[in-house]
N, C-alpha and C positions, 0 to 999 in steps of 0.2 A: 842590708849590711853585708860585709864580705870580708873576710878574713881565710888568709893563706895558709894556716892551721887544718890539722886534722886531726881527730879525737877519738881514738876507741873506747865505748862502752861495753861493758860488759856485761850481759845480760839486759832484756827488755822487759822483763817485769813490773807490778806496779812501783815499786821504790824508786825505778830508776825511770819513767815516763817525765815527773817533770824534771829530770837533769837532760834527758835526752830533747825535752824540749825548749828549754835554754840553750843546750850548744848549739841546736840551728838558728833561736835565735838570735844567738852573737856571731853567726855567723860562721863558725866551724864548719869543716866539713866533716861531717857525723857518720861513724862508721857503728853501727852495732851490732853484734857477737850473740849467736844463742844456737839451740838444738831446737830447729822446727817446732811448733808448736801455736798454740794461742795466746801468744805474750802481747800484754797492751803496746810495748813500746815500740815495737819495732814498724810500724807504720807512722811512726814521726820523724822517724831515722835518715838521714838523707843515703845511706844504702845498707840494707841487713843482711849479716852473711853468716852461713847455717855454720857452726860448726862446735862444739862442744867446750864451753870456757875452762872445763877441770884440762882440755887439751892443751897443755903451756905451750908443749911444739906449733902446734895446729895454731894456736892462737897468734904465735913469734913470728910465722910465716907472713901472717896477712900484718903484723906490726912493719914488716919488713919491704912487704908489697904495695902498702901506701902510705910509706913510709909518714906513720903515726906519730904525732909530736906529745902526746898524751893518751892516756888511759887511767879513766875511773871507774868506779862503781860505787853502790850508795847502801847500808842498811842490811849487807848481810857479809857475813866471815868468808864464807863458800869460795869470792873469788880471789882472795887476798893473797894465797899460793901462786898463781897465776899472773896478778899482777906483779909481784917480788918476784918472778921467775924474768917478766919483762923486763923491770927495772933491774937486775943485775945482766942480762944478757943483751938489752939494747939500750942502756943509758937514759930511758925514763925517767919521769919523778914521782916518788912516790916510796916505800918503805920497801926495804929487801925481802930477798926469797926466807932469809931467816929469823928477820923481824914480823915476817908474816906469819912463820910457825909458830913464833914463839906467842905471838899474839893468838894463833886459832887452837890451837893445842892445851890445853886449860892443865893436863900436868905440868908440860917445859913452863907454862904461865909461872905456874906457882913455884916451881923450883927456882925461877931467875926471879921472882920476887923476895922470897929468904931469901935470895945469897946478895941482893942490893937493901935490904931491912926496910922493904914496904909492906906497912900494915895489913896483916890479909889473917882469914883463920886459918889453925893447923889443918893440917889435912896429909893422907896416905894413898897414899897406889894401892889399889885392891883388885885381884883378880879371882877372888873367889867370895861367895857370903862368911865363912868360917875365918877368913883375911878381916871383913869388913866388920865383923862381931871383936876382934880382938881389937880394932880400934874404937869400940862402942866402950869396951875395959879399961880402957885408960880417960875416955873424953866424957863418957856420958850420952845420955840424950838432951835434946834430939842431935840431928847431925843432917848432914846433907848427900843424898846421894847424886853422882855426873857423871855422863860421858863426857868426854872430852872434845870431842869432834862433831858437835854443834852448837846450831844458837837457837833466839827465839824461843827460848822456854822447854824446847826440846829435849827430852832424854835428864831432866831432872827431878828427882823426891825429896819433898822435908820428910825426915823418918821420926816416928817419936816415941814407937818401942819395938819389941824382937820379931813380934807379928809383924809390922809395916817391912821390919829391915827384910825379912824373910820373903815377903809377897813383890813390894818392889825391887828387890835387887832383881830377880827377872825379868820384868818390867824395864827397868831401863837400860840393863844391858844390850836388850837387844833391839835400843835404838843407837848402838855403837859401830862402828865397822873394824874395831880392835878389841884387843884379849886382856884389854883391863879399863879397869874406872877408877875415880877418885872419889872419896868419902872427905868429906869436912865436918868441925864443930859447926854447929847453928849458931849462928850472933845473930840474939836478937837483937832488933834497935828499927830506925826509920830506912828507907829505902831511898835513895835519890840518884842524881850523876851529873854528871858533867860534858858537854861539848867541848873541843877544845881543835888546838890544831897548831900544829908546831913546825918550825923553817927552817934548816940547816942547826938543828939543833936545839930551837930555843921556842919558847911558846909566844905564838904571836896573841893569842888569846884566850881567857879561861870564861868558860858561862856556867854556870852552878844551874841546876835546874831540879825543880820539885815533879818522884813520878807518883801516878796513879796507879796501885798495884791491882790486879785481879788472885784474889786467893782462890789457887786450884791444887793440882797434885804440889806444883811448886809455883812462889809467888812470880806473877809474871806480868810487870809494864805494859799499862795498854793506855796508859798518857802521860803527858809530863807539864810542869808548867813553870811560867817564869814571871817574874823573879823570883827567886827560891828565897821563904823569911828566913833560914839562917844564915843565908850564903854572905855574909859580911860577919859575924860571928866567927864563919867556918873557914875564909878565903883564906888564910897563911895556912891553915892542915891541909885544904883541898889543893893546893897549888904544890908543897913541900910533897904531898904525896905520887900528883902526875909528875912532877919531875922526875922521881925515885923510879915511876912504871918507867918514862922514857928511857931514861938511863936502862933500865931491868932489861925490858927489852928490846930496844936497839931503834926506836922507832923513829924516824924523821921523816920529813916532808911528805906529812898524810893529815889526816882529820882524824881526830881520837871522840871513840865514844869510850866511856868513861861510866863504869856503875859501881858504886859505895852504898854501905852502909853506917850510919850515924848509931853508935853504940861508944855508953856513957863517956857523951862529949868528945870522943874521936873515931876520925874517921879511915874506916876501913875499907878495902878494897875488895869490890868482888869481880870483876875480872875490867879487861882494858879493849877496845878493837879497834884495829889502826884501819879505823874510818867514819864516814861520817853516820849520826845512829839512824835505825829503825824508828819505826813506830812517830812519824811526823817531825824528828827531833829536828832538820834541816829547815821545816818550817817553822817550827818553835826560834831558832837562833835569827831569821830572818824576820819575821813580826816583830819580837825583842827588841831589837837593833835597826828595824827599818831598814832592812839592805836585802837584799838577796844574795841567799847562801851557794845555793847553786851557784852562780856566776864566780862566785867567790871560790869555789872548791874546780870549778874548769877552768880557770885563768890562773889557779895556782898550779892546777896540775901540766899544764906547759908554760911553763919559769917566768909568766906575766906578774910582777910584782902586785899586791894586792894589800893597802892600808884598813884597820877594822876600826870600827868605832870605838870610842874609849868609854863611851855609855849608852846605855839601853835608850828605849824613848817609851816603849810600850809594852803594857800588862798582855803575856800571850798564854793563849792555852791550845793545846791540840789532844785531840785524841783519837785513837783504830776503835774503829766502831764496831761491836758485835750481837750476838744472836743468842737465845737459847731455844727458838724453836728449830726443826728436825725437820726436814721432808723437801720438798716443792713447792719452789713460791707460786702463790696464783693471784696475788696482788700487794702492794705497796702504796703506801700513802705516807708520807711526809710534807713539812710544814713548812712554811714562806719562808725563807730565810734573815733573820735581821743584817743589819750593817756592820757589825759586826764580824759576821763569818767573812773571812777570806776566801777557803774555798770548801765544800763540802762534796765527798763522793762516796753515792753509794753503789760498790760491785755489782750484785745479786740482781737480774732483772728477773720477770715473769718468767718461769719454766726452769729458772737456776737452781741448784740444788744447793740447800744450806744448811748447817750442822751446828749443835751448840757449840760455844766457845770454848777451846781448850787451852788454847797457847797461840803467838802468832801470828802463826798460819793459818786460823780460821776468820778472822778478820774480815770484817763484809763492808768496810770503808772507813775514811775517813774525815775528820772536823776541825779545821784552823781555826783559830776565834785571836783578834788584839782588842784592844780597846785601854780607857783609861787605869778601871780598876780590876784586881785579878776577883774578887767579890763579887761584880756582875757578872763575867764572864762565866764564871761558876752557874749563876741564874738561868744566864740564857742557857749555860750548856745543857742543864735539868729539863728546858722545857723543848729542846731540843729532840732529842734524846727520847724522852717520853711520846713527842709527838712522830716517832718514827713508827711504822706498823707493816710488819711484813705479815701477811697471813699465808698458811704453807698446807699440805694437802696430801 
């Protein structure tokens, strides 16, 4: 296959391997962006050039140099600056340099979300613990504490009295690279989100999806699954509410990940990212739907028109696999795989070093699963799962 296109990637990392390996195989010609290093991707790439993605200049150059009809990336905030720096300065597609801040910046988030009346919890700019105690006085516990300027679980605390606000406010400041945080009420309720992905304004499609949360310092997604059993119940909130983010923050011609919480019977927003998600979600939408999303997400991102199904065909589940042993693997064993799995990887080989799970980034693979019912899929994932054994040393 050959196609006259050319497609910058951002970053070769694992999230972005099977995108990078779809646009070669549609034929693109595949340019991928990183800082030297041991990134999986970049040996799929049909040419990788070193140079530092937070670089917008540096990056505009080689936009410019072969002469790029697009530019993605998949599953993290990080390049999103960079990409809205392209697309306002060489006419790309994809969401602005100020749609992107407003999207990676989780203060500006919440500020354009009041002022468009999209459901989210109160929340304060605090730049001190004595800031963060007076808004404990007005809301109560617990509450939430963020940095602003990450993702993936990073740099967040559920706090639930004056010990915790006291011990983590240290703690997560100084996963920030600024002079302030934000503090929220806690709403309780169910966790879930949303895929989605919007065209000159309008949303070409919405997927409701159910996650699996991992409870640590703060609650943090480590699978998701579809069809979500409220998501027909919830489908006018959830849809009334992405429009109100789209509008909030300015976001077109991108793939929106989308995370809410369900608190009594409406749904709430905890934050938006103009792209598509982490943690398998692009193969969650693609099992679902029987299509591949990938292809979907680099044919949109140079102006190939792209039609989505109007319905699902298949119960899918995914999940980032992880670890609570510590040390040095000295061996692994894992089990047949049934029909089931789509694809299953696990990072870590003999001699890799691996850590229990935190957030993330510690992640030691991943688990696709379709089939007919989301109930079995559950099964196999348990015996899955179980039958996985790293021993460490």
């Amino acid at each position: 296959m050959s196609n006259s296109k050319t497609i910058l990637i951002l970053g070769g990392g694992y999230y972005n391997v099977p995108l990078i390996k779809k646009s070669v195989e549609l034929g693109y010609y595949t340019l991928v962006c990183g800082i030297n290093g041991d990134y999986p991707g970049y040996q799929y790439a049909d040419k990788w050039i070193d140079v530092d993605i937070t670089n917008k200049d540096g990056v505009l150059e080689i936009v410019k140099k072969y002469n790029v009809n697009g530019v993605i990336s998949t599953g993290s905030d990080f390049v999103l600056p960079t990409i809205g720096y392209l697309v306002d300065n060489y006419g790309l597609i994809g969401p602005t340099e100020q749609a992107a801040f407003l999207s990676t910046n989780k203060y500006a988030m919440k500020q354009s979300f009041l002022k468009h009346n999209v459901r989210t919890a109160p929340y304060k700019k605090v730049s001190s613990f004595g800031e963060a105690c007076c808004f404990v006085v007005d809301y109560g516990y617990p509450v939430v504490l963020k940095v602003v300027d990450a993702c993936g679980g990073r740099g967040i605390a559920i706090i639930h009295n004056e010990n915790e606000l006291q011990k983590y406010y240290e703690i997560v400041e100084k996963e920030t690279k600024l002079d302030y945080l934000i503090i929220e009420k806690f709403i309780k309720g169910e966790e879930f989100g949303a895929q989605a992905y919007v065209r000159n304004g309008e949303l070409t499609f919405v997927m409701p999806h159910g996650d699996i949360v991992y409870h640590g310092l703060t609650d943090v997604p480590i699978g998701h699954y579809a069809p979500y059993e409220r998501a027909d119940e919830l489908k006018n909130d959830i849809e009334e509410q992405l429009t109100l983010c789209v509008k909030a923050l300015g976001i077109d011609n991108t793939a929106i990940n989308a995370d809410f919480i369900l608190s009594s019977g409406k749904v709430f927003v905890l934050e938006i990212g103009a792209r598509a998600g982490a943690t398998c979600l692009p193969e969650l939408v693609s099992c679902h739907y029987d299509v591949d999303y990938y292809e979907y997400l680099l044919r949109m991102s140079v102006g190939e028109e792209m039609m989505f199904p109007e319905k699902p065909k298949y119960a899918s589940f995914v999940e980032t696999l992880q670890t609570q042993q510590n040390g040095i693997v000295k061996e692994i064993k894992i089990l047949v795989m049934p029909k089931e799995v789509q694809s299953f990887n696990l990072y870590p080989k003999v001699g890799d070093v691996v850590r229990p799970f935190r957030n993330a980034y510690d992640r030691i693979g991943t688990l696709v699963m379709r089939g007919e019912k989301l109930s079995e899929l559950r099964t196999i994932r348990g015996r899955i799962v179980k039958g996985i054994k790293i021993s460490t040393k």
